[in-house]
NUZA-736965 format. One record per residue (C-alpha): residue in one letter; x, z, y. Coordinates in steps of 0.05 Angstrom, whole numbers, padded with zeros to 5 digits. Each point is the difference from the previous one (the first is absolute). Layout:
REM residues N
FIVO res     px     pz     py
FIVO   A      X      Z      Y
...
***
This chain:
REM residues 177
FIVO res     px     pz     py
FIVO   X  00569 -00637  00384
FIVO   X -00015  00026  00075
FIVO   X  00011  00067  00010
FIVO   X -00084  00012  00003
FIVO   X -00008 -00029 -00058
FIVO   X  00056  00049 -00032
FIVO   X -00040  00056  00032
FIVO   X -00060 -00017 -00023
FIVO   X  00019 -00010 -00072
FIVO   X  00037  00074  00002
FIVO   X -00056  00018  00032
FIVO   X -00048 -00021 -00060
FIVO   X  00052  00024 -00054
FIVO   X -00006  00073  00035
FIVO   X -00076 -00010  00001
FIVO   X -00004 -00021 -00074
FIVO   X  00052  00049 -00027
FIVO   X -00027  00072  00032
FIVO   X -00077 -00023 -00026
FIVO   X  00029 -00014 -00070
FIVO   X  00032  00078  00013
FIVO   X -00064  00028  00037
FIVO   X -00044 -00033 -00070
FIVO   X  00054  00032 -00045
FIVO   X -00005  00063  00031
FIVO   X -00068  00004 -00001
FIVO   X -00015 -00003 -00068
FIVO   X  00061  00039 -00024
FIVO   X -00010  00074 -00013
FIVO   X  00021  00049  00061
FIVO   X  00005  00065 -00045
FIVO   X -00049  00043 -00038
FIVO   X -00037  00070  00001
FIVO   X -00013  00034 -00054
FIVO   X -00057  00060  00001
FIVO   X -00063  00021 -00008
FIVO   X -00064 -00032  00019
FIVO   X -00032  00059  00044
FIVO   X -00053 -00046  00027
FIVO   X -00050 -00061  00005
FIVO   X -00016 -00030  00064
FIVO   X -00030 -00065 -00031
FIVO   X  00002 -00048 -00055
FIVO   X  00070 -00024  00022
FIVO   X  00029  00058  00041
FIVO   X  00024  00072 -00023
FIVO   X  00048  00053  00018
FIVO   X  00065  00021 -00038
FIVO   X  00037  00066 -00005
FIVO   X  00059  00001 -00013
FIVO   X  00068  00038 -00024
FIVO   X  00006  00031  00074
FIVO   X -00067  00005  00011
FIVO   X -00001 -00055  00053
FIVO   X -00065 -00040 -00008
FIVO   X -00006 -00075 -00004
FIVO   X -00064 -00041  00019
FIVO   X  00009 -00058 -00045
FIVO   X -00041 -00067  00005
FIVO   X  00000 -00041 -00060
FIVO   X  00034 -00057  00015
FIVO   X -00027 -00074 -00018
FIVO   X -00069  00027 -00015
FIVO   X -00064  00003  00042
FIVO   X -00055  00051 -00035
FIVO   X -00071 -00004  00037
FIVO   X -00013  00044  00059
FIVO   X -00034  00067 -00011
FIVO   X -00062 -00027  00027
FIVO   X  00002 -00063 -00043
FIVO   X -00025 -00005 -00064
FIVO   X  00044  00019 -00052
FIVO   X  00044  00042  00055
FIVO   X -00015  00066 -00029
FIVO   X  00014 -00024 -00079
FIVO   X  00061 -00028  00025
FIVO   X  00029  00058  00033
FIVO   X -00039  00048 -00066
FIVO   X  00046 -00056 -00039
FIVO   X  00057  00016  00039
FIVO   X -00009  00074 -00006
FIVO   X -00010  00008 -00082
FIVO   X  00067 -00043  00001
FIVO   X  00050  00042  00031
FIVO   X -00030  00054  00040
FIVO   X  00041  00068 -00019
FIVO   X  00047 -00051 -00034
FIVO   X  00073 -00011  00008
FIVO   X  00010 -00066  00029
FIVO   X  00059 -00041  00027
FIVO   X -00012 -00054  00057
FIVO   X  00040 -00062  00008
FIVO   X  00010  00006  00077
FIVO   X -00008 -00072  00030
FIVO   X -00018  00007  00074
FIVO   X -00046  00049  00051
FIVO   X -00062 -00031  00019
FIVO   X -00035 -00003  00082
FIVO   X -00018  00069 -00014
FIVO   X  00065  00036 -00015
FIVO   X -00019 -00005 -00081
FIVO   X  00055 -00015 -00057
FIVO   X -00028 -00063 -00032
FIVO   X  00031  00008 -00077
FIVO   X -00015 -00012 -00060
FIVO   X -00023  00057 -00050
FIVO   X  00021  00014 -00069
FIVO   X -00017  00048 -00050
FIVO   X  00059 -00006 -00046
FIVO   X  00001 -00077 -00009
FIVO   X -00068 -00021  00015
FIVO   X -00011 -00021  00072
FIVO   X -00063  00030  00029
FIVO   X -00019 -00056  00053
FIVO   X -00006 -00051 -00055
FIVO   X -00035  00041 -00043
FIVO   X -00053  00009  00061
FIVO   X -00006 -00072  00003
FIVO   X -00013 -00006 -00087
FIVO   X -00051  00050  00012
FIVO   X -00034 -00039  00046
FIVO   X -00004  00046  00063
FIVO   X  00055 -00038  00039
FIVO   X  00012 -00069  00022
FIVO   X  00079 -00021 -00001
FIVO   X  00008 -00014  00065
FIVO   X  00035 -00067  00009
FIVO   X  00002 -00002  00074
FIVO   X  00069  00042 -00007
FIVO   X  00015 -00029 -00071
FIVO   X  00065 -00032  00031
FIVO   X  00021  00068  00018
FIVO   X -00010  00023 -00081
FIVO   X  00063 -00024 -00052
FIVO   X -00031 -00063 -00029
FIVO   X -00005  00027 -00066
FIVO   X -00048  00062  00024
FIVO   X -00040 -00053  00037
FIVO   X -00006 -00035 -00052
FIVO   X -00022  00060 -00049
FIVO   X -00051  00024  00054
FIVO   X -00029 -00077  00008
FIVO   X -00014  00011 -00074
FIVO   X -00025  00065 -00006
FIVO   X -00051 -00020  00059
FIVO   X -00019 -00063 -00052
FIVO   X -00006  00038 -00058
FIVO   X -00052  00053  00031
FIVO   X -00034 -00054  00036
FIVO   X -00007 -00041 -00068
FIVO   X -00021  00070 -00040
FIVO   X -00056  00020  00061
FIVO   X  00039  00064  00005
FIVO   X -00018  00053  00060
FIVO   X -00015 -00038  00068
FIVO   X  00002 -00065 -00041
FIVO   X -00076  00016 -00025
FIVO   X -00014 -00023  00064
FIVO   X -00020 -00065  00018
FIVO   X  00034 -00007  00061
FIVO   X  00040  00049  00016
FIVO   X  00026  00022  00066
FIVO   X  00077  00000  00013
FIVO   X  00017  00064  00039
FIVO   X  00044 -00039  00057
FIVO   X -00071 -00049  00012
FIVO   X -00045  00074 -00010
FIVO   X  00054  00026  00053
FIVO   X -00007 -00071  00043
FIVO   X -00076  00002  00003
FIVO   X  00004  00075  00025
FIVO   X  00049 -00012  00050
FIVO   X -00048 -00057  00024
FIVO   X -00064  00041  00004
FIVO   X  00037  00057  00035
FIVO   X  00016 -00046  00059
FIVO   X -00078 -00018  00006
***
């Protein structure tokens, strides 16, 4: 073997082994915060007190709940609110978001919030970062979509509804006109 070719297969190896780390990492808890829910931004964004008083803005993490503006954006975050608002929670820290937010995963004792969101039918799973999500929550948030879909719960009245990334899209394009 020439001395490229070695390179390039080392090369490759690196490649292949630090994206099998980066895909590992990213779906693998980075800590958790536990406290209580002080606030409701939206459907799929609240604050967290905790312990020290230090506040957390925490985005649910493999959901997408409809935009304020959207229809069913004011249940969702209403939803979101009866839930856990006042509530001691703990979030499954994943990641921060473009805008500085914790992206987690919230639990009230066992039951994890962001799929129950999506079995109530005011939030879509959202698969575009499913490969970021441990396969088996994917999977469990694929099926709670199906299941509210199938029982015409919440947003799923609708015929058609809107996804909040294409409600987002379309905005973003009539802003620039």
């Amino acid at each position: 073997m020439t001395l490229f070719k070695k390179i390039l297969v080392i090369f490759f190896i690196g490649i292949l082994s630090s994206s099998f780390v980066c895909s590992y990492a990213k779906t693998k808890s980075t800590g958790e915060i536990a406290g209580k829910v002080i606030g409701i931004s939206d459907g799929d964004t609240l604050t967290v007190l905790d312990a020290n008083h230090q506040q957390f803005k925490v985005r649910l993490a493999g959901i997408d709940c409809p935009e304020s503006s959207q229809s069913f954006g004011n249940r969702a975050k209403r939803t979101l609110s009866e839930k856990v608002f006042s509530q001691n929670v703990k979030i499954e820290t994943r990641d921060k978001d473009v805008f500085g937010r914790i992206l987690g995963i919230v639990k009230i004792g066992d039951e994890d919030i962001n799929e129950y969101l999506i079995l109530q039918g005011v939030a879509w799973h959202f698969k575009k970062y499913a490969h970021n999500q441990p396969a088996e929550e994917a999977e469990r948030y694929s099926k709670a979509e199906q299941i509210a879909r199938q029982n015409k719960r919440g947003l799923w009245i609708q015929e058609n509804p809107i996804p909040p990334w294409e409600f987002r899209a379309q905005a973003k394009h009539k802003d620039k006109n």
